[in-house]
C-alpha positions in Angstrom: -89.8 -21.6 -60.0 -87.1 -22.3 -62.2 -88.7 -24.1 -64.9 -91.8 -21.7 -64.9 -89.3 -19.0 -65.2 -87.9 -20.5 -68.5 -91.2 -21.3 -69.7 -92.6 -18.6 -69.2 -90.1 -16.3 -70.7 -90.1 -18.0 -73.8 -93.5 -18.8 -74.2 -95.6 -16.2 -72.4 -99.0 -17.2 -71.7 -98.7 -20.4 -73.8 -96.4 -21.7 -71.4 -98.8 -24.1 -69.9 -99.5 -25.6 -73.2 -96.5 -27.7 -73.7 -96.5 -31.0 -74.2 -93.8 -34.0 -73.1 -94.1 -37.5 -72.7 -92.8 -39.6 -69.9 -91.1 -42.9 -71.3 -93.8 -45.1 -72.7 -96.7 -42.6 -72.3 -98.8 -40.5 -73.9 -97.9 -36.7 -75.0 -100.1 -34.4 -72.0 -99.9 -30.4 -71.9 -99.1 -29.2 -68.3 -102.6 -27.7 -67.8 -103.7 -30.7 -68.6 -101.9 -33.1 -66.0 -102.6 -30.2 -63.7 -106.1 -30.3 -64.3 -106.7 -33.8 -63.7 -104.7 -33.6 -60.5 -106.5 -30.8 -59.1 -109.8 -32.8 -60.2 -108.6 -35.7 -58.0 -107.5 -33.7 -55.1 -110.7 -32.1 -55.2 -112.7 -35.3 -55.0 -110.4 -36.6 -51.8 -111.1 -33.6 -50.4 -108.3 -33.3 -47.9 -106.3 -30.1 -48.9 -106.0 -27.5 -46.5 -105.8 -25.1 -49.3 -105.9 -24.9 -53.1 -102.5 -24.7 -55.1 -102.9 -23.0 -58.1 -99.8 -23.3 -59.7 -100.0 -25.7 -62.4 -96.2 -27.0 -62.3 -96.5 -27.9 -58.7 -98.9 -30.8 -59.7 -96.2 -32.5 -62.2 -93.7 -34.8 -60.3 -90.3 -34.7 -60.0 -89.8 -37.2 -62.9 -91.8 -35.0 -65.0 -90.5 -31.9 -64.5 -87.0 -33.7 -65.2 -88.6 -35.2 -68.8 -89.9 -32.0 -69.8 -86.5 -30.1 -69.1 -85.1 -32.5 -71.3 -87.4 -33.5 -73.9 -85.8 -32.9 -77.5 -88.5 -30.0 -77.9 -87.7 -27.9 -74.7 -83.6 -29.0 -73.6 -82.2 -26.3 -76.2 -84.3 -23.7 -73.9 -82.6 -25.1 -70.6 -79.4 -26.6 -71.8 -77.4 -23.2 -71.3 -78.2 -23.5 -67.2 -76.4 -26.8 -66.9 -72.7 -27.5 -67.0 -73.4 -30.9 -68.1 -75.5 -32.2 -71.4 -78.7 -34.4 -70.9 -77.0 -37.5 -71.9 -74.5 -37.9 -68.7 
């Protein structure tokens, strides 16, 4: 919630078009991963229900990489006591 909350506030609508990279990978928007999650849960077939939130297909790690890529840290950076390098 948190992130979406930040996100959302400063992007509106757009929010699920930002991209990040995880080390050594491609750039992906968040609807995007999401998208291609929900396309492989579908295809397994073994959710009891649909989750339509698109951040709650990212990882951990990626919501961690996306807080504090270069492009979105000075949008979170005032929430944290400590800087992105500790």
């Amino acid at each position: 919630m948190f992130v979406y909350a930040i996100l959302k506030n400063e992007f509106s609508n757009k929010w699920v078009d930002c991209n990040f990279s995880m080390p050594g990978g491609d750039s992906n928007a968040i609807k995007s991963i999401a998208a291609k999650r929900i396309n492989q849960a579908d295809s397994f077939g073994n959710r009891g229900f649909d989750i339509k939130a698109p951040l709650m297909h990212l990882t951990s790690g990626e919501l961690v990489e996306l807080v504090t890529s270069d492009t979105y840290w000075p949008k979170f950076k005032a929430y944290f006591k400590g800087n992105k390098e500790s």
